[in-house]
N, C-alpha and C positions, 0 to 999 in steps of 0.2 A: 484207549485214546478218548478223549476228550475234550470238548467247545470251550474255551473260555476267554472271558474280556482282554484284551490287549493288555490292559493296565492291569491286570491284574496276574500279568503270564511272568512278571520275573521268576527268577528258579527252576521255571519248567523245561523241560525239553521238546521243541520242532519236532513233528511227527513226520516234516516234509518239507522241500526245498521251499524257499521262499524267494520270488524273483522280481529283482528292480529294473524301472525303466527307465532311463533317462532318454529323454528324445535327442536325436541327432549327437549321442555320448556311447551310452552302452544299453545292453541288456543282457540280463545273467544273475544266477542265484547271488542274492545278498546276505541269504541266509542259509547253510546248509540241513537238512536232516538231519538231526542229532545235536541241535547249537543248543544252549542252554540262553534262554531271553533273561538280559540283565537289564541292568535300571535304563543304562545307555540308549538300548537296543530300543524301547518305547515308542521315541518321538520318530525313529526311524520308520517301525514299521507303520506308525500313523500315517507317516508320510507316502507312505505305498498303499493305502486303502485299508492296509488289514484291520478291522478295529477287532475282529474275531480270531484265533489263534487255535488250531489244533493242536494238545498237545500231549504226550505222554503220560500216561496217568501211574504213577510209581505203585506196587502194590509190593509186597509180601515176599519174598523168595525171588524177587527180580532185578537182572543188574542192566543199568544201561549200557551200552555198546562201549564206552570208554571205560565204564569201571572193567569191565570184562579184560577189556586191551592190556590194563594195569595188570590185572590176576596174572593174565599169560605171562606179562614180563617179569613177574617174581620168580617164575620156571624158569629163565632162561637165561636172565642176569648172571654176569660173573664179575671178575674182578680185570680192568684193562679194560672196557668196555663203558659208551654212556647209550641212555634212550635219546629218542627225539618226543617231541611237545608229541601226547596222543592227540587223535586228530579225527573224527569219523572214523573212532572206535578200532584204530589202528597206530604202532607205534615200529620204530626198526631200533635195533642196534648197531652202534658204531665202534672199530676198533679205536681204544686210546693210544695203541702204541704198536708197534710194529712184533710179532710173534709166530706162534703156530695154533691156530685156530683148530677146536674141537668140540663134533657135537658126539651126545651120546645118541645115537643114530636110532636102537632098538626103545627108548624111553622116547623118541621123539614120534616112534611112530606108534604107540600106545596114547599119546595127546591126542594126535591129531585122525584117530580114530574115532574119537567122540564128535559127534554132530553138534554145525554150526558156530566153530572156531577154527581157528587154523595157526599154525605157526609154520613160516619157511626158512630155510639155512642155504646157507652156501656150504658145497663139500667138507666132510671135515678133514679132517690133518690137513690142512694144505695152510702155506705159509701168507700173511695177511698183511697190510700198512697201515699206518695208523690212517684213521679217518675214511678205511673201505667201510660196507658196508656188509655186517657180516648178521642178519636174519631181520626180518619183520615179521611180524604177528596182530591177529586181528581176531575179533566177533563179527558172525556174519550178519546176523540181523540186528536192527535197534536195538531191542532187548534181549536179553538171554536169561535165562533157569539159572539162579546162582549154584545150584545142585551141579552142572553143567561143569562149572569154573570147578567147582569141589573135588568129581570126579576125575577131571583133568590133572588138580593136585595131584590125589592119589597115582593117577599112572605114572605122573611123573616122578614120584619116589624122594622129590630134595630135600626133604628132614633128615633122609636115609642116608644118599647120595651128590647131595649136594645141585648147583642148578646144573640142566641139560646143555647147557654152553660151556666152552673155558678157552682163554685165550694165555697162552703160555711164551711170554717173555725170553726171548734168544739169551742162552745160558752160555755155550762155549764161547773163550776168545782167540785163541791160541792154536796153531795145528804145525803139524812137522810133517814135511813132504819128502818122500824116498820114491826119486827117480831110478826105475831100475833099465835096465841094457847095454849091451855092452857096448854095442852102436852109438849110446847117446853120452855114456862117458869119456867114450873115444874120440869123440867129437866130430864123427864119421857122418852124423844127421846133426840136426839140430834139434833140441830139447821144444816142440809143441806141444808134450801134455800139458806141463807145468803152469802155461800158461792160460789154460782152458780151467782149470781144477781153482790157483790163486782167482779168478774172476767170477767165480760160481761163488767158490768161498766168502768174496766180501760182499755179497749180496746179500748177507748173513750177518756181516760184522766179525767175520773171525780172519785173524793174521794167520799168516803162514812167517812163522819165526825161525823155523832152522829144515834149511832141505840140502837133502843130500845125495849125491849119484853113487849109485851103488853096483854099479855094472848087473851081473847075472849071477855073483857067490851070493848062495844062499846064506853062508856063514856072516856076510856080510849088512847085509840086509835082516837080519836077526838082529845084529849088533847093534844097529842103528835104532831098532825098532825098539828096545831097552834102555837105548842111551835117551831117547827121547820120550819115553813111558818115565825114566830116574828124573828126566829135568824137569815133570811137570807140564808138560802139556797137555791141553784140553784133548785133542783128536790125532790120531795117525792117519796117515795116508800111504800107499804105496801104487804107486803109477805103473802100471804096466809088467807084462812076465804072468800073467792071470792064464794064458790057455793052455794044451797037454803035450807040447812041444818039450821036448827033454832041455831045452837051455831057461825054460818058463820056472823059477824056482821061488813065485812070490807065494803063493799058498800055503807050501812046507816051512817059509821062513815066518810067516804070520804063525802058523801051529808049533815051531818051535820057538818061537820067543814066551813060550806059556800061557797065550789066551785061548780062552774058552771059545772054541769057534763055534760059529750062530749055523753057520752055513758058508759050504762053499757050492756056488750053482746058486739062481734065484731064477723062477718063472716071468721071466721079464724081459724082451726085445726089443731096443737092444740092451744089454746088459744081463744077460746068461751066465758068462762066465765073473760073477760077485764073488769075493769071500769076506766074512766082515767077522771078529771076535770082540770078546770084552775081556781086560785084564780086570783081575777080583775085586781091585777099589771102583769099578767101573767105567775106566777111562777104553773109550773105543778105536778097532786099529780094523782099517778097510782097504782090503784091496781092489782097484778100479781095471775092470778089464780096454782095453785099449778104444773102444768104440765110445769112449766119454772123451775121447781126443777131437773126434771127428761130428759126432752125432750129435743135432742139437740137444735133445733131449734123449736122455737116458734112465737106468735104476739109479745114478747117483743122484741125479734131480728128484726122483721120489722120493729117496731117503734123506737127502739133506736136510732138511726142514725138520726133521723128529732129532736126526741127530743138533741138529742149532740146538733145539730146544731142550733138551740133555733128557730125551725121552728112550729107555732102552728100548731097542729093537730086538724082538723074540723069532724064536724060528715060525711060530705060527701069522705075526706078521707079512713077514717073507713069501708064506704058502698064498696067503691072501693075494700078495700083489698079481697073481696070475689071470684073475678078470678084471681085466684094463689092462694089463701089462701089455698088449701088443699096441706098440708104435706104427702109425700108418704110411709113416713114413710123406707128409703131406708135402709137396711142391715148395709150398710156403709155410713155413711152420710159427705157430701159433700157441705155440704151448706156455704159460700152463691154461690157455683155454681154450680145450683142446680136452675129447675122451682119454687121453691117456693118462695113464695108473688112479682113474678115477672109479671108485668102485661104491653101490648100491644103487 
């Protein structure tokens, strides 16, 4: 830090707020710690007494608090995404588009390990709009060690791996829905999954193009599940028939129409009784146990979002979901913000 003439402070950097008085108007910083004094800025602060300025004295191996802010946002940038103006050494990210939001969690906390910077996210996999706000990042003090910023690269690895953010663009359009029971083909009840599952779905953007009641033949319910993997559909769905009751035949007809089944069972409540496969070009077929009829939130609202975004789902995903999995079951439910299937 260092004294120098008013006129003579263009370039430099406020070591410290600078506060104007107008009588009977305002009073409050007119200048923040970290402003950079331009030609403009002169007659101003003449006009507030200051004819002396403390200011930053730039030396060798040192970044000021905004260049720093920049460093971090080259870690963290992706593609779907802009910055806002850095600002006192702080800047956020904003979604451009509607997607599935992901941070690499173990790289992010190798950053922010390093003293005297920070970067924060919102959950990752969780589905996002355009214009949320999806991380901020900052330098804690004025200056920082550019050594500091260098090491932070290195943890972060994005020469390697690319940035610590990514914001993945809703991929499926299309889905086919197999209503199964015999109750609901018969017309004995009325069909309320269907209608639960279509309104989840467009929250996504994906149509439901061909559904079908399929009572409780497992033969039949295979049948379908083929005819609609033949026509090109992005997703399968099959509603209901998921638990161990001898007329429940939806599990054996997802394993025999030849998908690769991920898991049937997930550590998730509600939604226990899941089965979900992929047929070999990898188009996905899932079964919904009956508690996504009734329950606000369920395992299908945690997986929809990876499935929108045409991200496979692995069996070791699935084990995952078991810290956060349990639904609290709140009076008033607030999901998704809300601890459920949030996990680190």
């Amino acid at each position: 830090m260092k004294l120098v003439k008013t006129e003579e402070a263009v370039g430099h950097v406020l070591c410290h707020d600078m506060t104007q008085i107008i009588p009977g108007v305002s009073k409050g910083p007119r200048f923040r710690k970290g402003h950079v004094v331009t030609k403009e800025d002169i007659p101003v602060l003449l006009s507030m007494g200051k004819e002396h300025l403390y200011v930053w004295e730039k030396t060798e191996g040192m970044l000021h608090e905004d260049e720093g802010a920049l460093r971090l946002l080259e870690l963290c940038k992706n593609e779907g995404m802009h910055a806002t103006e850095v600002k006192e050494g702080k800047t956020e990210l904003i979604a451009d588009q509607d997607g599935f939001f992901r941070v690499d969690a173990l790289r992010l906390y190798a950053v922010n390990d390093i003293e005297e910077l920070m970067i924060a996210t919102r959950h990752t996999d969780t589905a996002v709009k355009a214009g949320d706000k999806l991380a901020g990042m900052r330098v804690i003090p004025l200056v920082i060690e550019e050594k500091k910023l260098e090491a932070a690269k290195e943890a972060a690895r994005t020469e390697e791996e690319g940035p610590l953010l990514s914001l993945l663009p809703w991929k499926i359009a299309t889905a086919g829905l197999i209503t199964t029971g015999s109750e609901v083909e018969k017309g004995l009840i009325k069909d309320q999954f269907s209608p639960v599952v279509k309104r989840k779905l467009s929250d996504f953007q994906v149509e439901v193009t061909d559904h079908r009641l399929c009572g409780d033949d497992m033969g039949r319910i295979t049948e379908a599940i083929l005819d609609m993997k033949k026509s090109g559909l992005d997703l399968i769905i099959c509603t209901g028939g998921m638990s161990v009751d001898p007329d429940d035949r939806t599990p054996g007809a997802i394993k025999a129409s030849g998908a690769d089944i991920v898991t049937y069972g997930a550590p998730v409540l509600p939604g226990a009784m899941l089965c979900l496969g992929y047929f070999a070009d990898g188009t996905p077929v899932i079964g919904l146990p009956g508690c996504v009829m009734y329950a606000r939130a369920t395992i299908f609202d945690l997986l929809l979002p990876k499935l929108a975004a045409g991200v496979r789902i692995e069996r070791k995903d699935i084990v995952k979901l078991g810290h956060g999995g349990l639904c609290l079951g709140c009076s008033e439910c607030h999901y998704p913000v809300c601890p459920f299937g949030k996990q680190g």
